[in-house]
MOPAC internal coordinates of N, CA, C and O (Angstrom, degrees):
PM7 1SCF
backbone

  N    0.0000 0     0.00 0     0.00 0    0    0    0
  C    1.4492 1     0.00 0     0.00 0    1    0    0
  C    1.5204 1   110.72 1     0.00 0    2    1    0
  O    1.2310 1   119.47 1   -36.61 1    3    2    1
  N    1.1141 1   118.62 1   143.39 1    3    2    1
  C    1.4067 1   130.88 1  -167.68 1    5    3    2
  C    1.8531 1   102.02 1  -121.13 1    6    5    3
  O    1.2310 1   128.42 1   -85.97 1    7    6    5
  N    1.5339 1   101.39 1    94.03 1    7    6    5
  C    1.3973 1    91.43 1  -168.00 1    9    7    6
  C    1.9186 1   113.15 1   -83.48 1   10    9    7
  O    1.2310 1   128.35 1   -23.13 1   11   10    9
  N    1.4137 1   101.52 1   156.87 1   11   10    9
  C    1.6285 1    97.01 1   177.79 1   13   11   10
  C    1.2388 1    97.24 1  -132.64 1   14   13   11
  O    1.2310 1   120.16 1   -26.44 1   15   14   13
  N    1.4876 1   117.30 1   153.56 1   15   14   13
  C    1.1439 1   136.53 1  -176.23 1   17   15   14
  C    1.3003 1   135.45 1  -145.80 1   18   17   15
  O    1.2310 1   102.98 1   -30.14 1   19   18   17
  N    1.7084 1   148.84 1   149.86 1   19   18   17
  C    0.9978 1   146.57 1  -100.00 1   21   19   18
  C    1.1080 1   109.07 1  -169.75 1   22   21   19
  O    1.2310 1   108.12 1   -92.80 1   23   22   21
  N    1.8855 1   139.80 1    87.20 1   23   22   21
  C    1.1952 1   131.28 1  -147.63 1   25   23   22
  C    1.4749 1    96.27 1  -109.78 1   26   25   23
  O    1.2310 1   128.46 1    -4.15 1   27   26   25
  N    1.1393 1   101.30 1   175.85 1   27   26   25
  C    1.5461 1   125.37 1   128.65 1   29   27   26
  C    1.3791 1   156.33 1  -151.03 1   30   29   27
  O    1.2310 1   134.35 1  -139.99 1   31   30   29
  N    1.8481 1    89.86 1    40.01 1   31   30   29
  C    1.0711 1   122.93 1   152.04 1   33   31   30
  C    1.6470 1   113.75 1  -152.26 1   34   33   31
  O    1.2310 1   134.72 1   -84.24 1   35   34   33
  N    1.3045 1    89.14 1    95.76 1   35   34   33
  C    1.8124 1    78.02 1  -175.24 1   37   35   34
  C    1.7408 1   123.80 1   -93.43 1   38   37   35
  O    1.2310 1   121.84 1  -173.58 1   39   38   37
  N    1.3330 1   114.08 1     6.42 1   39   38   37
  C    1.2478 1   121.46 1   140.58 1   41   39   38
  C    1.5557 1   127.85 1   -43.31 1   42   41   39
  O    1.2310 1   128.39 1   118.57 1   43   42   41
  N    1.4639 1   101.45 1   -61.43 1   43   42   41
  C    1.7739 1   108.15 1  -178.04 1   45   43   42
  C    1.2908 1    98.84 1   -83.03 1   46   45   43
  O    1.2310 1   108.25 1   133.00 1   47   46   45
  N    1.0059 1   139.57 1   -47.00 1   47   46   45
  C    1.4789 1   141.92 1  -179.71 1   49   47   46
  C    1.2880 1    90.81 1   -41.75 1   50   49   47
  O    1.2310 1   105.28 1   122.60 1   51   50   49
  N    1.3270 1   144.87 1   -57.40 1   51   50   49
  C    1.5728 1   143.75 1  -169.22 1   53   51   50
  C    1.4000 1   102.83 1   -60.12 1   54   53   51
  O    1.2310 1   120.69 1   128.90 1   55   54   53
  N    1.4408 1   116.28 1   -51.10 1   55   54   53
  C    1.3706 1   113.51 1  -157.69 1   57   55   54
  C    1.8993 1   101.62 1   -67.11 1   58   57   55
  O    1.2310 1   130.09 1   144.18 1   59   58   57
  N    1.1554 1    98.15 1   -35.82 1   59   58   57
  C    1.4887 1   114.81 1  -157.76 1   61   59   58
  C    1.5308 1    99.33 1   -48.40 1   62   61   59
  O    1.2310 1   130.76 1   101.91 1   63   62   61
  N    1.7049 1    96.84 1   -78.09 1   63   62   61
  C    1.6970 1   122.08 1   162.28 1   65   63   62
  C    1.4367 1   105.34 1   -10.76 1   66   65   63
  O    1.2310 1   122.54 1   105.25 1   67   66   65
  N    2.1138 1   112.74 1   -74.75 1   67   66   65
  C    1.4234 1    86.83 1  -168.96 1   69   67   66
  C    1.7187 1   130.90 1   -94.78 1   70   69   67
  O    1.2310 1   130.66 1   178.24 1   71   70   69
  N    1.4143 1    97.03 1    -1.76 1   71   70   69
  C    1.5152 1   102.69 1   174.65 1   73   71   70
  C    1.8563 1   106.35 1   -75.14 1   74   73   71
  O    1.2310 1   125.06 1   126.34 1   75   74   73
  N    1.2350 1   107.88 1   -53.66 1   75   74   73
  C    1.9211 1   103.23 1  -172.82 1   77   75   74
  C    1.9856 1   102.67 1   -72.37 1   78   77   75
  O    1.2310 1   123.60 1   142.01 1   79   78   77
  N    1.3751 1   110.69 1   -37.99 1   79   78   77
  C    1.4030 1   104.15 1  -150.70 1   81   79   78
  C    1.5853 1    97.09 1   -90.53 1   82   81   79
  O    1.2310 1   113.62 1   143.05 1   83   82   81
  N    1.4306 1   129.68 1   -36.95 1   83   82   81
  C    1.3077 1   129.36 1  -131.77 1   85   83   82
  C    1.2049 1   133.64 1    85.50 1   86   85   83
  O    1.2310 1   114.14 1  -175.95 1   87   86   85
  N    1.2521 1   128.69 1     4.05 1   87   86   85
  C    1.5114 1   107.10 1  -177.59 1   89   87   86
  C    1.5494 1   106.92 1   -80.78 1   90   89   87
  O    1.2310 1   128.82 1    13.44 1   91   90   89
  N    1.6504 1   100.62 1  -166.56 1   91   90   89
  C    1.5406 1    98.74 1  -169.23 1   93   91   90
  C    1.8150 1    69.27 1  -139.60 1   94   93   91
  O    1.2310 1   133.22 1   -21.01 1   95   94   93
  N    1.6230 1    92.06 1   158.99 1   95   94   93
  C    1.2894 1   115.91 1  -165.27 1   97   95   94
  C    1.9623 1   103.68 1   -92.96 1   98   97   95
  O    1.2310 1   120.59 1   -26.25 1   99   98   97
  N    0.8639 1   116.49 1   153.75 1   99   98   97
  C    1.8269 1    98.14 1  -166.51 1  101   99   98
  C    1.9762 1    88.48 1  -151.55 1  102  101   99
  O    1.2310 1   117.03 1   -62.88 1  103  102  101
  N    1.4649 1   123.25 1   117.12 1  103  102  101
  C    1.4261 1   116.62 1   169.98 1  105  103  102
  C    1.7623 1   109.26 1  -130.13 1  106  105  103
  O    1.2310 1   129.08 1   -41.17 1  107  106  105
  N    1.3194 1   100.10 1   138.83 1  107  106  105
  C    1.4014 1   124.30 1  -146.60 1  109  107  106
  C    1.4412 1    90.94 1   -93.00 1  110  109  107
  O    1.2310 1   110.32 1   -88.45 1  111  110  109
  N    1.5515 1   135.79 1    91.55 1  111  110  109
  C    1.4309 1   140.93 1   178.90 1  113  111  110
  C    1.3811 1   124.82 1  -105.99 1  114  113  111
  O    1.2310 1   106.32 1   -14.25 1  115  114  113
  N    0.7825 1   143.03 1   165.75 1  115  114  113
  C    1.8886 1   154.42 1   156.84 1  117  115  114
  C    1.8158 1   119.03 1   -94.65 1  118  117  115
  O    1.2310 1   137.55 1  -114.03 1  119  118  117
  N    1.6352 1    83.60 1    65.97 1  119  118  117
  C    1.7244 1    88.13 1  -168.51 1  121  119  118
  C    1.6567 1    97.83 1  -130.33 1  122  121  119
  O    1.2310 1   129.21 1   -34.54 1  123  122  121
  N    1.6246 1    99.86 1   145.46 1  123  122  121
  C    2.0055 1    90.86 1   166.89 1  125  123  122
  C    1.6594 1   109.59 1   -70.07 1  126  125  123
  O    1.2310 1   120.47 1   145.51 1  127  126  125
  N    1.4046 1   116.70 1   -34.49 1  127  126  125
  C    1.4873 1   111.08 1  -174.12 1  129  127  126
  C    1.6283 1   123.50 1   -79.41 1  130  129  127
  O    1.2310 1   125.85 1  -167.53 1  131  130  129
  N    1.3954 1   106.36 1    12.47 1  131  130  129
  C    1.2494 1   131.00 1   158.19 1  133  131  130
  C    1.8116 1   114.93 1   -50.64 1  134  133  131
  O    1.2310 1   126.18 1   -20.89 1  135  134  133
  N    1.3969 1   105.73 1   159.11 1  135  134  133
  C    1.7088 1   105.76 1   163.86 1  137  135  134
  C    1.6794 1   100.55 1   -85.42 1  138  137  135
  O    1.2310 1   109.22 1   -19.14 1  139  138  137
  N    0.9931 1   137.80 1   160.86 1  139  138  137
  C    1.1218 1   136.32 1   142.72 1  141  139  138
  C    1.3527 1   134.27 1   -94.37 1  142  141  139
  O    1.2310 1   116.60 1   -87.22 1  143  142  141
  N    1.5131 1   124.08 1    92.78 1  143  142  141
  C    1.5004 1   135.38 1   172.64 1  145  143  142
  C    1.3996 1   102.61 1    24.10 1  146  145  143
  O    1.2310 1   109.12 1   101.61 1  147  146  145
  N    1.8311 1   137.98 1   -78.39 1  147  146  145
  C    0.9583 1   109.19 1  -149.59 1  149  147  146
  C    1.7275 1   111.46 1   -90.53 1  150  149  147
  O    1.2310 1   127.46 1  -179.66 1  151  150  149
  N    1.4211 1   103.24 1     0.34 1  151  150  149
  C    1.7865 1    97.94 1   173.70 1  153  151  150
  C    1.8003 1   109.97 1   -93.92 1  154  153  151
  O    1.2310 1   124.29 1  -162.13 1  155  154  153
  N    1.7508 1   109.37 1    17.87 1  155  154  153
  C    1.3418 1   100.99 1  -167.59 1  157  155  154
  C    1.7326 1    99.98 1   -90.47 1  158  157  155
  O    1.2310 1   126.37 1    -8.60 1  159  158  157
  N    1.1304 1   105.35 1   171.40 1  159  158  157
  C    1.7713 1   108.12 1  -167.69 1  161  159  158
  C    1.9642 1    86.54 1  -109.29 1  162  161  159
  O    1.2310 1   139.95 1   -45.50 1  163  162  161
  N    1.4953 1    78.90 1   134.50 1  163  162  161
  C    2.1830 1    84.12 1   158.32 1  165  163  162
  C    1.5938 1   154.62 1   -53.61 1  166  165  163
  O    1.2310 1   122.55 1  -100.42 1  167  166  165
  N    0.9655 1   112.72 1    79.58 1  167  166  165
  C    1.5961 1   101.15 1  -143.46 1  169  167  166
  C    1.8538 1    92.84 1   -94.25 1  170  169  167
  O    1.2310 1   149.72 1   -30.69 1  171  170  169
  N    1.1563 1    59.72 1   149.31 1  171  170  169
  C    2.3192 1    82.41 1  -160.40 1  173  171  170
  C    1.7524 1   100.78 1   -54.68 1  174  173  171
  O    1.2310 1   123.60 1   136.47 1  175  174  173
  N    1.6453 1   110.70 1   -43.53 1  175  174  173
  C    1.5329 1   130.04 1  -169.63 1  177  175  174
  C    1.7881 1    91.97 1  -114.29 1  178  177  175
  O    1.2310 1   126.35 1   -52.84 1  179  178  177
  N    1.5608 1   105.41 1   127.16 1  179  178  177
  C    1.2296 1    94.62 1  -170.16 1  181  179  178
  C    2.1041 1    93.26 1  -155.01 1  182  181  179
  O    1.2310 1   115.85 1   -58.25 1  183  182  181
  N    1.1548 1   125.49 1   121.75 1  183  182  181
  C    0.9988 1   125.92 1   163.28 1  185  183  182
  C    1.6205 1   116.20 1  -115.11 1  186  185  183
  O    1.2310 1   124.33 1   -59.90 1  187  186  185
  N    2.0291 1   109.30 1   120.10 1  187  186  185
  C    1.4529 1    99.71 1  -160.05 1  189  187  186
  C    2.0366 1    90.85 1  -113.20 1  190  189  187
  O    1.2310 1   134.61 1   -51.64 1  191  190  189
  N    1.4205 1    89.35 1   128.36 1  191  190  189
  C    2.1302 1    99.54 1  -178.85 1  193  191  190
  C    1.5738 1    95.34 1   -88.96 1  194  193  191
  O    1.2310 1   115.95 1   -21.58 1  195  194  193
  N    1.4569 1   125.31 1   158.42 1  195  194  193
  C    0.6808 1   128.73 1   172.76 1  197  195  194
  C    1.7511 1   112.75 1  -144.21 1  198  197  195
  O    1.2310 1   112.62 1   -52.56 1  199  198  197
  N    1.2666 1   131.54 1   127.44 1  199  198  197
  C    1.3415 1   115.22 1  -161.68 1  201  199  198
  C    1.7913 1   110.18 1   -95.74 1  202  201  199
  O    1.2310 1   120.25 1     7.32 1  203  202  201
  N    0.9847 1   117.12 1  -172.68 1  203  202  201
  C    1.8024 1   118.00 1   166.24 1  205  203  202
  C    1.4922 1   105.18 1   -79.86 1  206  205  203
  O    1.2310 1   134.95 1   -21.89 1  207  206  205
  N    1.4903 1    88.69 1   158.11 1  207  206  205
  C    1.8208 1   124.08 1  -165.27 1  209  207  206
  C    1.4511 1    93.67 1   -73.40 1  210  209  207
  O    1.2310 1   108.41 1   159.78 1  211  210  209
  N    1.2907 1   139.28 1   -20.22 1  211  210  209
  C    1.5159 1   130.92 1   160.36 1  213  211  210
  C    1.2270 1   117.19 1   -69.66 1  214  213  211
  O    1.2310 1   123.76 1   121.49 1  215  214  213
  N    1.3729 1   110.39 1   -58.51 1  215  214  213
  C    1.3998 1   114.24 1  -161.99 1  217  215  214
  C    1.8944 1   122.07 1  -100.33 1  218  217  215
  O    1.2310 1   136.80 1   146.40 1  219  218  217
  N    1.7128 1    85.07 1   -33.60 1  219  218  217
  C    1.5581 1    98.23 1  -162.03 1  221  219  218
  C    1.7730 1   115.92 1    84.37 1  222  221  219
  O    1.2310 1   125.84 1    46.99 1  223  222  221
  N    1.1580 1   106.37 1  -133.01 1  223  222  221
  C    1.9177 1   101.49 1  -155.00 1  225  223  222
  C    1.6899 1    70.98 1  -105.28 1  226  225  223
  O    1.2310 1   124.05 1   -29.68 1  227  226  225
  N    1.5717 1   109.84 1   150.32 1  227  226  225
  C    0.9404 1   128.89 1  -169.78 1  229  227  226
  C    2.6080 1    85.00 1   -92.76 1  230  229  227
  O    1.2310 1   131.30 1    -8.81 1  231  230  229
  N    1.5066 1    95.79 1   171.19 1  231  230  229
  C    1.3427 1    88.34 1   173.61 1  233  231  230
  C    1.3374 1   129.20 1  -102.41 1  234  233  231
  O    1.2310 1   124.93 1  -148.67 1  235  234  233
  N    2.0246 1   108.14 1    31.33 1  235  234  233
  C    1.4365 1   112.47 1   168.08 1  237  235  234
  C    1.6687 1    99.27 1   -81.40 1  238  237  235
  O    1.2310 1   117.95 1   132.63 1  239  238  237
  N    1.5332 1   121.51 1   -47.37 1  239  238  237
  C    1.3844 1   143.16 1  -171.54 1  241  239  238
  C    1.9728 1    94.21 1   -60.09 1  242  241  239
  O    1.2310 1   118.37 1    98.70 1  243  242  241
  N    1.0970 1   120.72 1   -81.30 1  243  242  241
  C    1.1655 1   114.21 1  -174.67 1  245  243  242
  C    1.7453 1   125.14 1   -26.70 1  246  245  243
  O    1.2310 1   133.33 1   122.66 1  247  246  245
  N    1.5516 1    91.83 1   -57.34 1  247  246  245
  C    1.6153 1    96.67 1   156.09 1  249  247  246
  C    1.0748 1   131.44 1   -54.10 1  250  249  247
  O    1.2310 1   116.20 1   169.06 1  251  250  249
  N    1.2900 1   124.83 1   -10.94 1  251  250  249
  C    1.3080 1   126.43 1  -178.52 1  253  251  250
  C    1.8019 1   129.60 1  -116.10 1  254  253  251
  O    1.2310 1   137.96 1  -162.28 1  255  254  253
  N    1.7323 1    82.81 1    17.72 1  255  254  253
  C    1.3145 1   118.51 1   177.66 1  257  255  254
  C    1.6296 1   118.74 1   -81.61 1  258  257  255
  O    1.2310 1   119.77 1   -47.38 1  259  258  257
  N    1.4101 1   118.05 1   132.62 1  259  258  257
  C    1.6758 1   115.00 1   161.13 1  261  259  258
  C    1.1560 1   119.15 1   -38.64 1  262  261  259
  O    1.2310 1   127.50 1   119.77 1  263  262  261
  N    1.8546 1   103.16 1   -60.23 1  263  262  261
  C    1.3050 1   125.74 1  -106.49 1  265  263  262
  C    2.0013 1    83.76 1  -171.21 1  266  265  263
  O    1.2310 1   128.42 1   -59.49 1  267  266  265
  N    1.5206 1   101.38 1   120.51 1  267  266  265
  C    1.6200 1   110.45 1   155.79 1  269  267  266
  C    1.5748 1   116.33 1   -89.15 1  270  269  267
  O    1.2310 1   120.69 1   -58.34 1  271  270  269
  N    1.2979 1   116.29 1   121.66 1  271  270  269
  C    2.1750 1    95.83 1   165.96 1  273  271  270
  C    1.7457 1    84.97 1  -120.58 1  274  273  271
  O    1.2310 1   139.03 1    -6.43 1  275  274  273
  N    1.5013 1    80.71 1   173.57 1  275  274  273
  C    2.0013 1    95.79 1  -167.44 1  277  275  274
  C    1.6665 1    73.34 1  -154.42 1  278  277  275
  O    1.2310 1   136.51 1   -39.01 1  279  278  277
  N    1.8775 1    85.63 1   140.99 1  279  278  277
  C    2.0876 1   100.27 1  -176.74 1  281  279  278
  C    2.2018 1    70.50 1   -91.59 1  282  281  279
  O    1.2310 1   129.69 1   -35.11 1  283  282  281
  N    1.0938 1    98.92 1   144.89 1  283  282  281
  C    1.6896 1   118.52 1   165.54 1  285  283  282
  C    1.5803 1   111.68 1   -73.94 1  286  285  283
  O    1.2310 1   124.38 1   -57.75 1  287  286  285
  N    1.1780 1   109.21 1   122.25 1  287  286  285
  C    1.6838 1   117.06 1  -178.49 1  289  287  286
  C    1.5556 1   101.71 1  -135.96 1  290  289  287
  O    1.2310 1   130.26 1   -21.65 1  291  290  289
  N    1.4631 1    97.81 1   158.35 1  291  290  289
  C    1.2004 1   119.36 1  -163.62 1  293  291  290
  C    1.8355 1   101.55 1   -73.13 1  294  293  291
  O    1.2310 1   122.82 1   -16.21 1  295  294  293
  N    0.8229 1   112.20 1   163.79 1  295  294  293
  C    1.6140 1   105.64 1   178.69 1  297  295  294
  C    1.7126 1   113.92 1   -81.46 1  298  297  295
  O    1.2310 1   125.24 1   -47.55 1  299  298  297
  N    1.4172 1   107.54 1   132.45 1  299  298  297
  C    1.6225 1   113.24 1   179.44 1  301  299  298
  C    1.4212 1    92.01 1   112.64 1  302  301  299
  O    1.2310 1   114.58 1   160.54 1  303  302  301
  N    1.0630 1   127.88 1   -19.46 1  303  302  301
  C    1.6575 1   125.66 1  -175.77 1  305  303  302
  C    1.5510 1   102.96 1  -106.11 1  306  305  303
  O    1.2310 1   119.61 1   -78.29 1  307  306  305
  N    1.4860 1   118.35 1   101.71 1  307  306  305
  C    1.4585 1   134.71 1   169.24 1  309  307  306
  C    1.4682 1   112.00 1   -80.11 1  310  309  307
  O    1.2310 1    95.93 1   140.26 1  311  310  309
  N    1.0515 1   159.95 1   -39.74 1  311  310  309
  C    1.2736 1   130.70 1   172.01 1  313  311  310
  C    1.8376 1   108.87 1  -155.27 1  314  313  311
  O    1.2310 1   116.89 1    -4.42 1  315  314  313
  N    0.7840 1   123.53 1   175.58 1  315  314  313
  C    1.4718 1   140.34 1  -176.89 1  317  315  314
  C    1.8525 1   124.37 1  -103.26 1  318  317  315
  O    1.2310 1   105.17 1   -57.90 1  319  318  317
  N    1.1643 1   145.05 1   122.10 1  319  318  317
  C    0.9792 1   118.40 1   178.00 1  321  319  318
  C    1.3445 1   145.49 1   -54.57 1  322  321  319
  O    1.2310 1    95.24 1    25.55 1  323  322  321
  N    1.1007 1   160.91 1  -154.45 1  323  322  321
  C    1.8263 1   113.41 1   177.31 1  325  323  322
  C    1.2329 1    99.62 1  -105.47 1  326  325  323
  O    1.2310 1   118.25 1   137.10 1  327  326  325
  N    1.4051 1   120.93 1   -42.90 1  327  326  325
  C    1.3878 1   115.42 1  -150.14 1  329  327  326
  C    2.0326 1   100.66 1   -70.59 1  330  329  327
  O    1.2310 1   121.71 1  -176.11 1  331  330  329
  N    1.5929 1   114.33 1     3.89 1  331  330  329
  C    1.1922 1    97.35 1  -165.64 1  333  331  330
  C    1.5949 1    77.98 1  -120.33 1  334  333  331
  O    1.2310 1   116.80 1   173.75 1  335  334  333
  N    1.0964 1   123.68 1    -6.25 1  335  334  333
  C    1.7849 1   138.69 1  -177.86 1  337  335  334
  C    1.9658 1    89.51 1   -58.31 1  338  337  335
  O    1.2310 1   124.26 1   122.99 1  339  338  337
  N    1.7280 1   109.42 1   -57.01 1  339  338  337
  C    1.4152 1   138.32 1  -131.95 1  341  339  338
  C    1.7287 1    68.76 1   -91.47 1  342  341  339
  O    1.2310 1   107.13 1    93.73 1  343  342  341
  N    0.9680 1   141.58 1   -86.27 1  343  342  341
  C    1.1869 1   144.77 1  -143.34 1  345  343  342
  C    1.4047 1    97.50 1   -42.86 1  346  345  343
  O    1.2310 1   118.57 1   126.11 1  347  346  345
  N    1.3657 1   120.34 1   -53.89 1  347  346  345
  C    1.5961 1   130.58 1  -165.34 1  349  347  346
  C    1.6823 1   105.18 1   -55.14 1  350  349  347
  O    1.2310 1   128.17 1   133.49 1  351  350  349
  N    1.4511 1   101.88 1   -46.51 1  351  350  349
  C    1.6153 1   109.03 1  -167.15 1  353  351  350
  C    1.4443 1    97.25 1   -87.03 1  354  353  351
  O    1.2310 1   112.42 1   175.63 1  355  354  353
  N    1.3499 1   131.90 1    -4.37 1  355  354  353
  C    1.5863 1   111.20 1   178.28 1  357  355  354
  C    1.5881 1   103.04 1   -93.06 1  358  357  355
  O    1.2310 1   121.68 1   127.05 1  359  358  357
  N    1.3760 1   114.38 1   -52.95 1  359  358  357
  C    1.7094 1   132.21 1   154.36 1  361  359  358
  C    2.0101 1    98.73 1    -1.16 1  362  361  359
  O    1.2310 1   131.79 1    98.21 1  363  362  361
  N    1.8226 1    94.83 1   -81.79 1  363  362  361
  C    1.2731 1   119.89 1  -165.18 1  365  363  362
  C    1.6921 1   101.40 1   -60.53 1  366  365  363
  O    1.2310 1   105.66 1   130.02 1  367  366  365
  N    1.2024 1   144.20 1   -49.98 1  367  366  365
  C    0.8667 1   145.66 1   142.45 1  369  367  366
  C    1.8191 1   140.32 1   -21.12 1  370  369  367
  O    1.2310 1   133.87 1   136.91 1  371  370  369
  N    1.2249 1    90.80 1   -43.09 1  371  370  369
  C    1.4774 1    94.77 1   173.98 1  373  371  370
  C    1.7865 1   111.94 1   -92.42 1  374  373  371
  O    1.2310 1   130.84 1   142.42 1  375  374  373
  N    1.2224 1    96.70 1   -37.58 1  375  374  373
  C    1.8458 1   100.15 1  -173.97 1  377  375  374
  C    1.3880 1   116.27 1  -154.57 1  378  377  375
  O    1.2310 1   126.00 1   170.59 1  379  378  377
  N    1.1792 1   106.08 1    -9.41 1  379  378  377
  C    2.1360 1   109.27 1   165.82 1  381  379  378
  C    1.4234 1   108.09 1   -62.07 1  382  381  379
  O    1.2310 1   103.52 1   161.07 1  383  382  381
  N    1.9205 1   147.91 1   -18.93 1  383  382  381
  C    0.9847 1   140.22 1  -165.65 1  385  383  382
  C    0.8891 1   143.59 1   -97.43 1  386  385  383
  O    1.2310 1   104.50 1     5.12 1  387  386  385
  N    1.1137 1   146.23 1  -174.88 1  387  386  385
  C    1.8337 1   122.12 1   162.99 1  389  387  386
  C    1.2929 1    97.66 1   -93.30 1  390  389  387
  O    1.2310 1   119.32 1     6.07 1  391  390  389
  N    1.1692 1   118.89 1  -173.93 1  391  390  389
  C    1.3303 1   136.32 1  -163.42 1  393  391  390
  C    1.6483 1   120.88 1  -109.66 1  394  393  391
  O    1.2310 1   121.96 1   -74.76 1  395  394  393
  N    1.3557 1   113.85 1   105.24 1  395  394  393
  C    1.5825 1    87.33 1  -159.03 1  397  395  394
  C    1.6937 1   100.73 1  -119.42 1  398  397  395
  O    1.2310 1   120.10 1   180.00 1  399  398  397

């Protein structure tokens, strides 16, 4: 199961997650100094942000990131729409990776 969830505060909701639970914070960008999806390792506790098709993750969220991944695109191609952005990185995330 791939759970989703519904804040209204997703600041503390972040903090909460990784200070009580463990997870690690994970935001899905269009950067070279990014990881790229398939060299990223599996992390057991994993929360993935995803920003808008204009802008992407604004840089309160980024900062408030573990961990950058970037899906790898061919050059001349700047970004993806999200919801097909989100599909790629949940895909890659759940079972596209190695195992780390």
């Amino acid at each position: 199961d791939l759970p989703i969830l519904q804040t209204r505060s997703l600041e503390e909701d972040l903090r909460r997650l990784r200070e009580e639970q463990g997870f690690r914070i994970s935001g899905a960008v269009c950067s070279p100094e990014a990881i790229p999806l398939p060299e990223a390792e599996t992390l057991e506790r994993e929360v993935l942000l995803l920003g808008n098709e204009a802008h992407g993750l604004g840089p309160e969220w980024i900062e408030a990131c573990d961990r950058l991944l970037t899906i790898p695109m061919q050059a001349g191609v700047d970004s993806l729409n999200v919801t097909l952005a989100a599909g790629i990185c949940i895909y890659s995330l759940q079972c596209g990776r190695k195992q780390g």
